[in-house]
BAFI-3210 file (N, C-alpha, C; in Angstrom, 3 decimals, decimal comma, padded with zeros to 6 digits):
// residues 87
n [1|2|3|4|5|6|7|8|9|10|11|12|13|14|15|16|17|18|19|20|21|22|23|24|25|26|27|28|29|30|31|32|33|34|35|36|37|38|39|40|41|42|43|44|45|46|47|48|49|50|51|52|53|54|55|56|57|58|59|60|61|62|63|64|65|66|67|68|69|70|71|72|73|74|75|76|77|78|79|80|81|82|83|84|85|86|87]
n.u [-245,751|-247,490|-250,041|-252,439|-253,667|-256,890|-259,709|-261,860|-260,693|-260,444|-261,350|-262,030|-260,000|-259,975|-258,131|-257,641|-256,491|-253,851|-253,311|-253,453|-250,913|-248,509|-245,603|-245,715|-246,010|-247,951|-249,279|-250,282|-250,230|-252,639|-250,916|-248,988|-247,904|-249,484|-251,587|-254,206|-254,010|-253,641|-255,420|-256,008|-254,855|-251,715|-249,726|-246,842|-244,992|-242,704|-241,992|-244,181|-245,729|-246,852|-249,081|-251,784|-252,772|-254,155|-256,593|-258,858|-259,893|-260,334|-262,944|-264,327|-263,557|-261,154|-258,817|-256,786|-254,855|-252,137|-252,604|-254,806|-256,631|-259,065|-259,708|-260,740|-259,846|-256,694|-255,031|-254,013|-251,985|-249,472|-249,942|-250,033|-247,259|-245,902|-246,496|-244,815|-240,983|-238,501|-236,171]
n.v [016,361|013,612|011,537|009,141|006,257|004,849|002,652|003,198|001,887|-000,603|-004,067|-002,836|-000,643|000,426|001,569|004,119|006,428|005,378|005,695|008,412|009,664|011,118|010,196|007,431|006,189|004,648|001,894|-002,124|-002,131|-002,845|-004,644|-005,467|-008,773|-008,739|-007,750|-008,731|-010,399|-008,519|-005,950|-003,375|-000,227|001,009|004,002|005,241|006,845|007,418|008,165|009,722|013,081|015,016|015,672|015,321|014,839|011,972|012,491|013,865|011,327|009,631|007,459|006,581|008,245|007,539|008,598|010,746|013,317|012,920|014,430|015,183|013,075|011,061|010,395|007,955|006,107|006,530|004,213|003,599|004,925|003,763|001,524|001,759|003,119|000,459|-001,101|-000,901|-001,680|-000,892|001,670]
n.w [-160,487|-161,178|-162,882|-162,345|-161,998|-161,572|-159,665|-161,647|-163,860|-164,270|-165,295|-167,356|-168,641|-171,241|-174,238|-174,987|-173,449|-173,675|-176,424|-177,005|-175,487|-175,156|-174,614|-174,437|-171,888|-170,428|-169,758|-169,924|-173,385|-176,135|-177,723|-175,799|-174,275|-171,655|-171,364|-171,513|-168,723|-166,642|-164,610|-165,091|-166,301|-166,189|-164,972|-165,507|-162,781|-163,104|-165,977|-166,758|-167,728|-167,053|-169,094|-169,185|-170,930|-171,269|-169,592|-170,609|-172,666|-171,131|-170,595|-168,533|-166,609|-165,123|-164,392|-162,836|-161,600|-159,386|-156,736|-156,965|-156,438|-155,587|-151,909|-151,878|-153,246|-152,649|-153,039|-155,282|-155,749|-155,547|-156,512|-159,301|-159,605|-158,295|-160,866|-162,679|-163,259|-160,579|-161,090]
ca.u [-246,977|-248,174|-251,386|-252,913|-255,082|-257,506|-260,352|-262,836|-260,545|-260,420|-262,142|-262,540|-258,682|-259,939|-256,915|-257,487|-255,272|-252,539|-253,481|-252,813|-249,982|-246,751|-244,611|-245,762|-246,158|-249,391|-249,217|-249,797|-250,438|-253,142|-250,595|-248,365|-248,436|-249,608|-253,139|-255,272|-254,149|-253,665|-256,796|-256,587|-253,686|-250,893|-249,105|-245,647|-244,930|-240,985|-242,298|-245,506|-244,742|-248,095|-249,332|-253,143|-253,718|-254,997|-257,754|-260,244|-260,070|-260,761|-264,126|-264,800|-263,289|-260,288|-257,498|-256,274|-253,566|-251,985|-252,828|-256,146|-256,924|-260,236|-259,039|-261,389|-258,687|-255,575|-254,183|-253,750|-250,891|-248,647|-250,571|-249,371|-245,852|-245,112|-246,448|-243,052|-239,794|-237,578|-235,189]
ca.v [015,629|012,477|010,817|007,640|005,782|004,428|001,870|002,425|001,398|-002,404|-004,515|-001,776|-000,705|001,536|002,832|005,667|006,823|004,856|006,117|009,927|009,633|011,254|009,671|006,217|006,074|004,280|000,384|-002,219|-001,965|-003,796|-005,244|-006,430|-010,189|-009,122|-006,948|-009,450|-010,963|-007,200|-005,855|-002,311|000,000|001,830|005,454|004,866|008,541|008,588|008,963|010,647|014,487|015,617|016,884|015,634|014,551|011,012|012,988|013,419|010,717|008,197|007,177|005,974|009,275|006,807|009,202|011,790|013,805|012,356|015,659|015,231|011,067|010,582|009,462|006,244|005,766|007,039|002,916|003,444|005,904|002,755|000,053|002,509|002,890|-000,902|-001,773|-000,824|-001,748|-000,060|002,412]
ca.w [-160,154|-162,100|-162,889|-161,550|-163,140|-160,350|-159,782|-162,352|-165,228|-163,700|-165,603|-168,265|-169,644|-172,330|-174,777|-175,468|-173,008|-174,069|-177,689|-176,709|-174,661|-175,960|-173,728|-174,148|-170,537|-169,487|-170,003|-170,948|-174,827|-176,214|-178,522|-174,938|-174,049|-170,355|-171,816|-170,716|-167,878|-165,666|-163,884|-165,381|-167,690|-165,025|-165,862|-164,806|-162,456|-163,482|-167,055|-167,435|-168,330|-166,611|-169,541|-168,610|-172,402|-171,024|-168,807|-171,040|-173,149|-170,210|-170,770|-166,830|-165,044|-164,376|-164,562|-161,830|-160,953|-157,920|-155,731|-156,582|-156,454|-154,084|-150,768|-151,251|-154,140|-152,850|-152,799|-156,315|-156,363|-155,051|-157,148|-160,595|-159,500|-158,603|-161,603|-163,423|-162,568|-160,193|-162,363]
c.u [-247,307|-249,648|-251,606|-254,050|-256,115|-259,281|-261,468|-262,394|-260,219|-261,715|-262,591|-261,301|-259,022|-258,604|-256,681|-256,521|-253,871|-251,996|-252,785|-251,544|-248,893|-245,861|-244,515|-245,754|-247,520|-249,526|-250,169|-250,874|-251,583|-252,355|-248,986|-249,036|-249,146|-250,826|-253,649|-255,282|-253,979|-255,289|-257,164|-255,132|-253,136|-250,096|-247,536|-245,120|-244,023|-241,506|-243,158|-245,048|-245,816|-248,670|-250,945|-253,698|-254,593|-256,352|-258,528|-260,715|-260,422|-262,461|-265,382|-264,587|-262,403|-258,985|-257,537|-254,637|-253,456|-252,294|-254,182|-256,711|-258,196|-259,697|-259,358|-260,330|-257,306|-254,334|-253,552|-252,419|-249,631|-248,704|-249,996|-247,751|-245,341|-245,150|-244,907|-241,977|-239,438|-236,697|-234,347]
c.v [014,682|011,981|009,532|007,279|004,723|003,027|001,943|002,079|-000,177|-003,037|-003,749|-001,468|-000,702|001,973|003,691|006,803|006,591|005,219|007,571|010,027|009,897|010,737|008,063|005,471|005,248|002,686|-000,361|-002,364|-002,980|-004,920|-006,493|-007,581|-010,839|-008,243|-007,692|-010,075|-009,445|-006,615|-004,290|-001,976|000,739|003,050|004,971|006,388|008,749|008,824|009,766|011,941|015,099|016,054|016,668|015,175|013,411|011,166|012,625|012,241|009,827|008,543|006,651|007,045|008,205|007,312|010,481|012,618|013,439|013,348|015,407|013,858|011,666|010,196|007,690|005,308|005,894|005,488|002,610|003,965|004,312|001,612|000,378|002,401|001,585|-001,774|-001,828|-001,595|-000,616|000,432|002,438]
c.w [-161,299|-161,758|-162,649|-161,984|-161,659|-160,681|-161,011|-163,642|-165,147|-164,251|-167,187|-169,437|-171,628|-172,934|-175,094|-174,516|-173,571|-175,638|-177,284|-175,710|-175,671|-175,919|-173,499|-172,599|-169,818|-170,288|-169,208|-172,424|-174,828|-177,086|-177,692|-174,745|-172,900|-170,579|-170,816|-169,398|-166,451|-165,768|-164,858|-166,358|-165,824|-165,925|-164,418|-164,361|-162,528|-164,795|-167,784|-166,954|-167,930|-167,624|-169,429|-170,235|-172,493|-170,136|-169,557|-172,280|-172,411|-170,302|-169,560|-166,064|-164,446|-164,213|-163,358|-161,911|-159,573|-156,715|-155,390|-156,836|-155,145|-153,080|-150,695|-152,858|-154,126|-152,713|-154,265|-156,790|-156,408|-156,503|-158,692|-160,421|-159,352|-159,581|-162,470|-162,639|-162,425|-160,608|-161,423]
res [x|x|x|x|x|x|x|x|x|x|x|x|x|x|x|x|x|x|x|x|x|x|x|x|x|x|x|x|x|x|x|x|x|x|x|x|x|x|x|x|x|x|x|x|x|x|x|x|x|x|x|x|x|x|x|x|x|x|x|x|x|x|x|x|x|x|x|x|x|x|x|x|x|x|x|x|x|x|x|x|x|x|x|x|x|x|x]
***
């Protein structure tokens, strides 16, 4: 199971996720050349390791486990995965 980062980090894209992350998994960086122009940060679900360490550091309640995403959010699981490339 992976996490999904969902609507209320749009507009928002807090790092502190991206700060605790072991796995470097949740893009992009504030120090990428595509920060500013993306709506929110994405957790890429082939590499996040579930371990839930970006939960409570989100500062909006913008983080889920994909099991448990809101339904009035579940467009996000998609919107996280295509952000990456296809492996």
């Amino acid at each position: 199971m992976a996490y999904v980062i969902a609507e209320p980090c749009i507009g928002t894209k807090d790092t502190a996720c991206v700060d605790v992350c072991p796995v470097d998994c949740i893009h992009p960086r504030k120090d990428e050349t595509n920060f500013a122009e993306v709506p929110q940060l994405y957790i890429d679900p082939v590499e996040c390791i579930d371990c839930g360490a970006c939960v409570p550091v989100c500062p909006v309640t913008a983080i889920f486990p994909v099991d448990d995403l809101p339904e009035k959010w579940q467009t996000f699981t998609p919107v996280n995965a295509d952000y990456y490339p296809k492996k």
